[in-house]
Legacy VTK file of the C-alpha trace (Angstrom):
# vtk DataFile Version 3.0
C-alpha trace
ASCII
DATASET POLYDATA
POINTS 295 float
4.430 22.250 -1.965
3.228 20.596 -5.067
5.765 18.081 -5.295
8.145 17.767 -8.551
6.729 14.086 -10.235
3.077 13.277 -9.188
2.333 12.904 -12.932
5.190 9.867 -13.633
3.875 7.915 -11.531
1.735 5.547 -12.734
-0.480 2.268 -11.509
-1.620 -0.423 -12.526
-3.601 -4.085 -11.143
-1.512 -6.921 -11.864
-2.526 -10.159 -11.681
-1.229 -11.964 -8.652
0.687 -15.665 -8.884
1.299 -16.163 -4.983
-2.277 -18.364 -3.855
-0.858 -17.999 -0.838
-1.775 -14.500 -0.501
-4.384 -14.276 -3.137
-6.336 -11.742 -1.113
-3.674 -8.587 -1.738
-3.624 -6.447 -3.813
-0.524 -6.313 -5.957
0.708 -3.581 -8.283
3.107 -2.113 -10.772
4.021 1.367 -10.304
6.268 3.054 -13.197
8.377 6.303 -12.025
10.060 7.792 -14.867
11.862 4.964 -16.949
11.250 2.484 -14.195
8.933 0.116 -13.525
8.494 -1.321 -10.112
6.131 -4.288 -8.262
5.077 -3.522 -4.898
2.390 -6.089 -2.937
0.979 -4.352 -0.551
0.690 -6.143 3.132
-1.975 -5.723 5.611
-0.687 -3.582 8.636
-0.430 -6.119 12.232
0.206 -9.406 10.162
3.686 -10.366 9.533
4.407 -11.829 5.761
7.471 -13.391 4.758
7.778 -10.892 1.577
10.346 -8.873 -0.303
11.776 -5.741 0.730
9.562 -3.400 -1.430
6.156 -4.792 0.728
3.838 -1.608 1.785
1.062 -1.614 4.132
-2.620 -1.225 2.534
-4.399 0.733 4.561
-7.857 -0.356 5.579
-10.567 1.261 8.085
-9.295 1.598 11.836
-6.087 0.617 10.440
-3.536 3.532 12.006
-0.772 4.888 9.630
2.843 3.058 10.146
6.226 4.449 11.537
6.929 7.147 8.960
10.909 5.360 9.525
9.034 2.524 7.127
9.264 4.636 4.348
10.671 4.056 1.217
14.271 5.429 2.074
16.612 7.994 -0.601
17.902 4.757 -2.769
14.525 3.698 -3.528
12.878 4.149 -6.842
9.952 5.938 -4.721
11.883 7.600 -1.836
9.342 8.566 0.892
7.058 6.079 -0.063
4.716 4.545 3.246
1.512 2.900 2.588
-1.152 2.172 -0.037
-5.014 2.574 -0.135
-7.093 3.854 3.408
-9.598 7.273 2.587
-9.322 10.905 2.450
-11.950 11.541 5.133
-11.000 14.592 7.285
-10.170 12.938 10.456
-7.785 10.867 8.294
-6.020 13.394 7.084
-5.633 15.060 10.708
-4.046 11.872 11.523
-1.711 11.727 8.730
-0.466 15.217 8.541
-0.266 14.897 12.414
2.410 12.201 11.645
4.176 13.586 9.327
2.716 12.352 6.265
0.459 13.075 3.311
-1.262 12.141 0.169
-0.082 12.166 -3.469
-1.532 10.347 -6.109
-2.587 10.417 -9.693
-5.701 9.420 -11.738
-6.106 5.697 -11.630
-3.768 5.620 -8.858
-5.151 4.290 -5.352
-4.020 6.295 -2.643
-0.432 6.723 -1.928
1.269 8.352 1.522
4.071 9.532 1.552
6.949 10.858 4.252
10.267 11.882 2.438
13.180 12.050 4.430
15.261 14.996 4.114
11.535 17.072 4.348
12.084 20.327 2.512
10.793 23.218 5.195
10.778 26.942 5.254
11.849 28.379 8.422
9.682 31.622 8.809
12.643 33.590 10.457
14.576 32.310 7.479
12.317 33.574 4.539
14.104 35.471 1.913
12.418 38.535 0.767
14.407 39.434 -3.162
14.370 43.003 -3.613
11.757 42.410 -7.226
9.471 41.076 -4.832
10.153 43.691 -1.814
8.953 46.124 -4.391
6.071 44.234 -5.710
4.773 44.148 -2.429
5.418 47.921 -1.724
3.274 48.703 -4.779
0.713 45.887 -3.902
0.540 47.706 -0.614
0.324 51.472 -2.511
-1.949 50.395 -5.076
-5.780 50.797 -4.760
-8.258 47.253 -5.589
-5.510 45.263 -4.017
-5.697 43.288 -0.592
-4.881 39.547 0.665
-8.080 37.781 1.640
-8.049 34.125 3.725
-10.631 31.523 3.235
-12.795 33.809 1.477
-12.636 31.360 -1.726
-11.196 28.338 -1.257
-12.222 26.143 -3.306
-12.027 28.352 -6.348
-8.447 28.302 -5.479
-7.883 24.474 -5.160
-9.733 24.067 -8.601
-6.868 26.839 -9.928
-3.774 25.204 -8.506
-5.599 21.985 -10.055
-5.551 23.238 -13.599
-2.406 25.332 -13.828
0.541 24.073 -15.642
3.285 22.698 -14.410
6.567 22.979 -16.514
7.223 19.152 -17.318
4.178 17.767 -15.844
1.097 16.501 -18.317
-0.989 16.231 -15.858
-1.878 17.486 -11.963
-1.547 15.060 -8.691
-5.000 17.569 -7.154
-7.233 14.877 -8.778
-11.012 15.505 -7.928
-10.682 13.214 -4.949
-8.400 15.116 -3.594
-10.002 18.518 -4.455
-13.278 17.143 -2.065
-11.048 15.773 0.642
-9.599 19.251 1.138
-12.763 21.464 0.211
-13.930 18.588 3.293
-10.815 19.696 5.170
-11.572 23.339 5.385
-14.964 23.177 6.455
-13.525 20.923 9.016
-11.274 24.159 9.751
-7.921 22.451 9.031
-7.044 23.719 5.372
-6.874 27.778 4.629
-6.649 29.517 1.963
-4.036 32.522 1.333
-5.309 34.923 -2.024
-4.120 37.420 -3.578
-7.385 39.970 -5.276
-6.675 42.458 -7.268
-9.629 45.137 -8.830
-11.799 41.945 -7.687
-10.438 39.206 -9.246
-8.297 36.261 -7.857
-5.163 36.423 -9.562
-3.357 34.051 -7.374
-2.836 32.316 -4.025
-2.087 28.569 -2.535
-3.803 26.547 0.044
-1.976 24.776 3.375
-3.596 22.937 5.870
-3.498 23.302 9.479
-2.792 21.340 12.960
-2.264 23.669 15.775
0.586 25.632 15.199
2.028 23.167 12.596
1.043 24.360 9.321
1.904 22.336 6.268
1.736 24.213 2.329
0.427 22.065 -0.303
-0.242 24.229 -4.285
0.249 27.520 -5.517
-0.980 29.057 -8.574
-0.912 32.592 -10.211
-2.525 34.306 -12.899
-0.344 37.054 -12.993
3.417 37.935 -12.163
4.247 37.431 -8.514
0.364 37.195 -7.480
1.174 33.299 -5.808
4.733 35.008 -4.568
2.345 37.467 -2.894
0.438 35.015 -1.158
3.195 32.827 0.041
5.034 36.000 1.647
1.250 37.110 2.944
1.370 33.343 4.657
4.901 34.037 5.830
3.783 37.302 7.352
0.481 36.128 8.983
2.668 32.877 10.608
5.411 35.149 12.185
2.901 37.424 13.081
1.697 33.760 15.099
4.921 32.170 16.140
5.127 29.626 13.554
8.383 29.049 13.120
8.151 26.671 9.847
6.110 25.761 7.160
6.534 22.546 5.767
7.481 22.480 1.724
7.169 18.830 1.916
9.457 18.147 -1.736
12.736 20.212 -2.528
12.588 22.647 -5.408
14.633 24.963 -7.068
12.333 28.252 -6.496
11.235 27.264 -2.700
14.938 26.693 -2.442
15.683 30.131 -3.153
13.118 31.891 -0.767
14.809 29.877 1.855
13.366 26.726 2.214
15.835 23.913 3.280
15.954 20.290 3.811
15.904 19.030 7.379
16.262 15.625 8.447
12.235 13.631 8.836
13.270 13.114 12.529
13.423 17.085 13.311
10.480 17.754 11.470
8.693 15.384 13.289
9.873 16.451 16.579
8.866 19.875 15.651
5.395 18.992 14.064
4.337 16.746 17.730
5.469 20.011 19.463
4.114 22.526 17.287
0.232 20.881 16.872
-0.600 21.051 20.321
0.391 24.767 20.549
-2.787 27.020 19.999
-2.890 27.837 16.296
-3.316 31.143 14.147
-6.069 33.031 13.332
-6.696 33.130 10.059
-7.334 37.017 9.067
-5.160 39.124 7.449
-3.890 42.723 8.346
-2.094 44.661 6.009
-0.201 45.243 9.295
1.574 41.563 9.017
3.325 42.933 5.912
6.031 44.202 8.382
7.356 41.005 9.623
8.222 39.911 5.561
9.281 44.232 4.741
11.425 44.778 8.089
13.314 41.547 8.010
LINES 1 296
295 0 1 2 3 4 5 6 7 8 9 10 11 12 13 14 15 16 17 18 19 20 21 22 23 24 25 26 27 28 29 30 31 32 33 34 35 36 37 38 39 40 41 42 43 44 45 46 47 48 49 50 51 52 53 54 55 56 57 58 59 60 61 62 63 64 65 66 67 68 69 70 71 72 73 74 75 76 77 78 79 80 81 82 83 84 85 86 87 88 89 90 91 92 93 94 95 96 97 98 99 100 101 102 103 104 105 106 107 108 109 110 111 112 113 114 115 116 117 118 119 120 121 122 123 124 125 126 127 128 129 130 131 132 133 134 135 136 137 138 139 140 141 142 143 144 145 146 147 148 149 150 151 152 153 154 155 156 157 158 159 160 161 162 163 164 165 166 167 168 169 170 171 172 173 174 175 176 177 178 179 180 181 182 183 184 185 186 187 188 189 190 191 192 193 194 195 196 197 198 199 200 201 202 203 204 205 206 207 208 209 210 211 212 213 214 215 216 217 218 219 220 221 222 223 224 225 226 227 228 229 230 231 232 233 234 235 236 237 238 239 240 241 242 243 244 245 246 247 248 249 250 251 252 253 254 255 256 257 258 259 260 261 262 263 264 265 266 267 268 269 270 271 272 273 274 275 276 277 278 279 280 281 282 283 284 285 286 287 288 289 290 291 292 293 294
């Protein structure tokens, strides 16, 4: 979930001195204080390039070996491919395989598949005792309810334009804020929102393959209202048997509700498993609350 540096990366067209291969599209992407050429290289034809080559993506093209990625030495660790769309069925594929989009404005399209992948185990989710007792009085108080899918894109938009301490910017560009409104009404990205007296004070979007289900941005207008939401998610997936939920980038605060890093390959394994399993239903019952309030 809403990874730490989308906003330091930064691209820009070069011009390109090999004739040889004047047809590709070469680049300079900065992250942080470092500057970097990539040239990107058409998946099923072999070029005798450096190291840093990437595949651009073009229609019918399939997504390569997430193992191709840009490994932990790398100035873009996780790294895969260049260009391709944000069509729904693309996406499907993508988070299927284990990977998924980041990019900034002016940026073409960039997949990624870091490897450690930072997951939350459901079993392992720690409830603090502040937010035991926010949800107790969430649960107590009248106005106040979790609602799923009920406003979805009004909750992209908000995780678009909330703050991020040391970002300038936000990597949920408008592209990607109509891929995934086009992803729910496909039925593979949810919403999770907390309301409160009628107003959405917080909540985060995920998406959705089978049982595999994959968190992308939080935001909150008020104290705890996006912890609320996560630990309603939590709730509704062991209510479901879904046994992780994929964090994608390590952070400090996911860090200390549980999440972990787990090697790419285990993720993977779990993610072909898990998206063939019949998925959950997206409601809510204030019922669920007992899997997070028991534990």
């Amino acid at each position: 979930m809403d990874p730490l540096v989308p906003n330091q990366v930064r691209y820009q067209t070069a011009p390109h001195s090999d004739s040889q291969y004047s047809n590709l599209p070469k680049s300079a992407i900065r992250v942080g204080a470092k500057k970097f050429c990539i040239r990107a290289e058409p998946l099923g034809r072999r070029l005798n390039m450096a190291s840093d080559n990437l595949p651009w993506l073009t229609e019918g093209v399939p997504f390569p070996d997430p193992a191709q990625a840009w490994d932990q030495d790398s100035e873009a660790p996780g790294l895969l491919a260049i260009g391709g769309d944000l069509n729904p069925a693309t996406l499907v594929d993508a988070y299927s395989h284990g990977i998924f989009p980041w990019f900034s404005v002016g940026q073409p399209i960039l997949w990624w598949s870091p490897d450690p992948r930072m997951v939350l185990q459901t079993a392992n989710f720690k409830l603090h005792r502040s937010l035991r007792k926010t949800i107790s009085r969430f649960l107590t108080t009248p106005n106040c309810e979790i609602r799923i899918d009920s406003a979805f894109e009004s909750v992209i938009l908000a995780c678009a334009s909330s703050p991020r301490l040391g970002q300038a910017g936000t990597w949920i560009v408008p592209a990607m804020v109509q891929a995934y409104t086009n992803l729910h009404r496909a039925g593979f990205a949810h919403s999770i929102e907390t309301w409160v007296d009628g107003k959405l004070e917080g909540g985060l979007y995920c998406v959705a393959v089978g049982n595999a289900v994959f968190g992308e941005s939080m935001f909150a207008r008020s104290t705890d209202a996006s912890k609320l939401a996560l630990s309603a998610l939590v709730a509704l997936c062991l209510e479901h048997g879904v046994a992780l939920i994929d964090c994608q980038q390590n952070t400090g605060h996911l860090a200390s509700l549980g999440a972990r890093e787990i090697p790419r390959a285990d993720f993977l394994a779990h993610i072909r498993q898990a998206q063939t399993d019949v998925g959950p239903v997206w409601q809510f019952s204030p019922l669920y609350w007992e899997h997070v309030l028991s534990a």
